[in-house]
C-alpha positions as CSV (number, residue, x, y, z in Angstrom):
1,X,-1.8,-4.1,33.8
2,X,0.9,-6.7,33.8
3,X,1.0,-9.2,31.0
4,X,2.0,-12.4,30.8
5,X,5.9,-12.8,28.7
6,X,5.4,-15.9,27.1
7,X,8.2,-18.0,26.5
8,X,10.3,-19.9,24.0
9,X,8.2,-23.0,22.5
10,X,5.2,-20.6,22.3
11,X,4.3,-20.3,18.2
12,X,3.8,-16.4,18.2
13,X,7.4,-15.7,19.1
14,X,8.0,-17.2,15.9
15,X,5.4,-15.1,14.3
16,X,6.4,-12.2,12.1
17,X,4.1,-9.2,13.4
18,X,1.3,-7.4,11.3
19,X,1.4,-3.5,10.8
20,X,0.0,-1.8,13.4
21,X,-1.8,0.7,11.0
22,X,-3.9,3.3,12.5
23,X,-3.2,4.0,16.3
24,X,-5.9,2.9,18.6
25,X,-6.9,3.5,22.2
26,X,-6.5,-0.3,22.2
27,X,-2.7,-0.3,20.8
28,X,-2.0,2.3,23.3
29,X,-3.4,0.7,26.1
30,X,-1.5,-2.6,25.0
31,X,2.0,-0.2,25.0
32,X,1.4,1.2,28.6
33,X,0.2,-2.6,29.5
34,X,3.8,-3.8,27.9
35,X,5.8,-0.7,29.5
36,X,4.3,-1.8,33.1
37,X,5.2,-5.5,32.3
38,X,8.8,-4.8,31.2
39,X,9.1,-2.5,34.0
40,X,7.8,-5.4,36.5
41,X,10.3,-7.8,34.2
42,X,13.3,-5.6,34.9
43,X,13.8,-5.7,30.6
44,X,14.9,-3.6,28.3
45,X,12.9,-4.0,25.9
46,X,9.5,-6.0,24.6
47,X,8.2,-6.5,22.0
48,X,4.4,-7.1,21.1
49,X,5.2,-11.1,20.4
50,X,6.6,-11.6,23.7
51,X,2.9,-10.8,25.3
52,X,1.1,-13.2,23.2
53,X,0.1,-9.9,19.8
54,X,1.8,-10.7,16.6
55,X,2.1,-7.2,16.3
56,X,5.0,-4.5,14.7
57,X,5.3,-2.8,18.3
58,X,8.3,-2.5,20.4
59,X,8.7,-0.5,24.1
60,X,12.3,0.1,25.3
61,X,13.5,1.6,28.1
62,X,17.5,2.0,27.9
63,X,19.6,4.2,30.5
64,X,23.1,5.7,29.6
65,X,24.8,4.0,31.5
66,X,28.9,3.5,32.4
67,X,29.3,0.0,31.5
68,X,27.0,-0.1,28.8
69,X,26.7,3.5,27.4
70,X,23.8,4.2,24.4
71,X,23.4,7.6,22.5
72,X,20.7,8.7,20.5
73,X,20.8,11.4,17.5
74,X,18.2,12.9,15.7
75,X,19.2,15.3,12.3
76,X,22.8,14.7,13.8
77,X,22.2,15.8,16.8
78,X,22.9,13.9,20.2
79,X,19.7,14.1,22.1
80,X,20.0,13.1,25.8
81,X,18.1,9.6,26.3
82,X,16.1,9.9,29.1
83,X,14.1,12.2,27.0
84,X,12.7,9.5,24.9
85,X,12.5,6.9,27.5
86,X,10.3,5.0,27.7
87,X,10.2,4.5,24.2
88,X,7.2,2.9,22.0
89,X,7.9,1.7,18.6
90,X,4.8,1.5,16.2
91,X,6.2,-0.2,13.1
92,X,9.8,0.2,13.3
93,X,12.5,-0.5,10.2
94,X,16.1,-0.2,11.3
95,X,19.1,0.3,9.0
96,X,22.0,-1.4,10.3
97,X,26.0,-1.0,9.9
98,X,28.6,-2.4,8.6
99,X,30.4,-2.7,11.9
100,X,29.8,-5.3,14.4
101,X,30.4,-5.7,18.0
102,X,29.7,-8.6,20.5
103,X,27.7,-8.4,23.8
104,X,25.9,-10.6,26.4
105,X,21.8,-10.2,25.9
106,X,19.0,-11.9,27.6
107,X,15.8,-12.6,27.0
108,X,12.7,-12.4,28.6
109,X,11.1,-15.0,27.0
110,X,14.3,-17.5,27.6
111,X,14.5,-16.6,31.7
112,X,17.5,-17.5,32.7
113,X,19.7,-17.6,29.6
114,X,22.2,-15.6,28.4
115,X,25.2,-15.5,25.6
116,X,27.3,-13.2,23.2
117,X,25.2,-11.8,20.6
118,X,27.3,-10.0,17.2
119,X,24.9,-7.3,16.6
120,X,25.8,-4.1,14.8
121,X,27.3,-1.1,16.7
122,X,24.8,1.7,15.0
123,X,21.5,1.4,13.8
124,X,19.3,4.2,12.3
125,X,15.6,3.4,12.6
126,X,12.3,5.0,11.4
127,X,9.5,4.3,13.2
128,X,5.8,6.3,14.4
129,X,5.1,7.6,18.0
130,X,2.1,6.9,19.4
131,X,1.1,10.3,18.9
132,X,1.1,9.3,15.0
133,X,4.7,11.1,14.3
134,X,7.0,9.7,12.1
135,X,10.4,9.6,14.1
136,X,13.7,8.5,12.3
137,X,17.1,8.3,15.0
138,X,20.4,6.6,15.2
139,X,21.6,5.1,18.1
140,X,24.6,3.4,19.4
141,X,25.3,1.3,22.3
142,X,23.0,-0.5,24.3
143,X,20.1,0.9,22.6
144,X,21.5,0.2,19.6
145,X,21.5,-3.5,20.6
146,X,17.9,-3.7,22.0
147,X,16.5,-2.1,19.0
148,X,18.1,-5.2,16.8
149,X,17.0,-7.6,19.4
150,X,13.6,-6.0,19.6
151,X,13.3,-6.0,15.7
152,X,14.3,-9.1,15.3
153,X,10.8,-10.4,17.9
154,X,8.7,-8.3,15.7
155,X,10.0,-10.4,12.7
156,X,9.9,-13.8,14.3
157,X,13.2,-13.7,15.0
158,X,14.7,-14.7,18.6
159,X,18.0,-14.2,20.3
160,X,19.0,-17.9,19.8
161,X,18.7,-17.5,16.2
162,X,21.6,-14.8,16.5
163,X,24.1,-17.5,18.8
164,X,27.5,-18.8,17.8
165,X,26.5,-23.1,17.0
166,X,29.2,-23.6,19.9
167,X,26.7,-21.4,22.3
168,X,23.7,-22.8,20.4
169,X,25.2,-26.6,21.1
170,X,26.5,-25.8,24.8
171,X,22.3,-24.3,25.7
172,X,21.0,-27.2,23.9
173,X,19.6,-29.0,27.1
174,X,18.2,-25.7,28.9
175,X,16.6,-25.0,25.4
176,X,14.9,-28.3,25.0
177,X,14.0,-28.1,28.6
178,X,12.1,-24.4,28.4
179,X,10.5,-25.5,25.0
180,X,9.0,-28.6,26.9
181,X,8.2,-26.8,29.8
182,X,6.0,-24.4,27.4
183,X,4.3,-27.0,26.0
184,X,3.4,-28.5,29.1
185,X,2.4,-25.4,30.7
């Protein structure tokens, strides 16, 4: 089913997410319902606040791809991506490194806006399935990036928190206008 992706002005974007705890049928069904909806929303990734669930659950769904490659390595290993794609987060904790990189990110819950996000270039993350197994990865790239990004949503952190005050201070007017539009929604 597809959800609704609420956007920015809405109060449980800002909302740092509860554990998920024990796996349901209901927090499955909410994953497959948020894989379908990012799907529909041509994302990346989603996290649990974007459909309205203040919630530590993420989906991604990040292809290798030339312009914006991604690896993934469990126990050292390079696993081929498409094998864990999609992907559903339950309570995820990322490490992040020292080294930083810049690139344009979206948001779904800011349509329409983009800007240059400094995000680390390698993350290792430790998270359960939805099977109930622990899984614990590092990943570069792209995935890298939406796992920060997606992290960030299941803290109460968004995208805009992340900008340079000169990107910040040039989106200030399409900001204030999607808050309002929100609210009057």
């Amino acid at each position: 089913m597809i959800l609704e992706i609420v956007k920015y002005g809405t109060p449980v974007l800002r909302q740092k997410g509860r554990p998920v705890g024990q796996i349901t049928g209901e927090i499955r069904a909410l994953a497959a319902d948020m894989i379908e909806t990012m799907r529909e929303a041509n994302g990346v990734g989603l996290a649990a606040q974007q459909v309205g669930v203040a919630a530590q659950l993420t989906v991604l769904e990040v292809e290798d791809t030339d312009d914006r490659p991604s690896t993934m390595s469990i126990a050292g290993k390079q696993v081929n991506l498409a094998d864990y794609m999609p992907m559903v987060l339950v309570d995820p904790v990322l490490e992040v490194g020292k080294e930083k990189e810049d690139g344009t990110e979206g948001c779904l819950s800011f349509p329409e806006i983009t800007a240059e996000i400094e995000r680390s270039s390698w993350v290792k993350a430790k998270a359960r399935l939805l099977d109930g197994r622990h899984i614990e990865f590092e990943a570069t790239g792209l995935l890298a990036r939406a796992l920060q990004h997606e992290t960030d949503h299941l803290n109460g952190i968004l995208f805009i928190d992340r900008m340079k005050t000169a990107t910040k201070i040039a989106l200030k007017g399409k900001l204030k206008r999607l808050q309002r539009e929100t609210q009057e929604g």
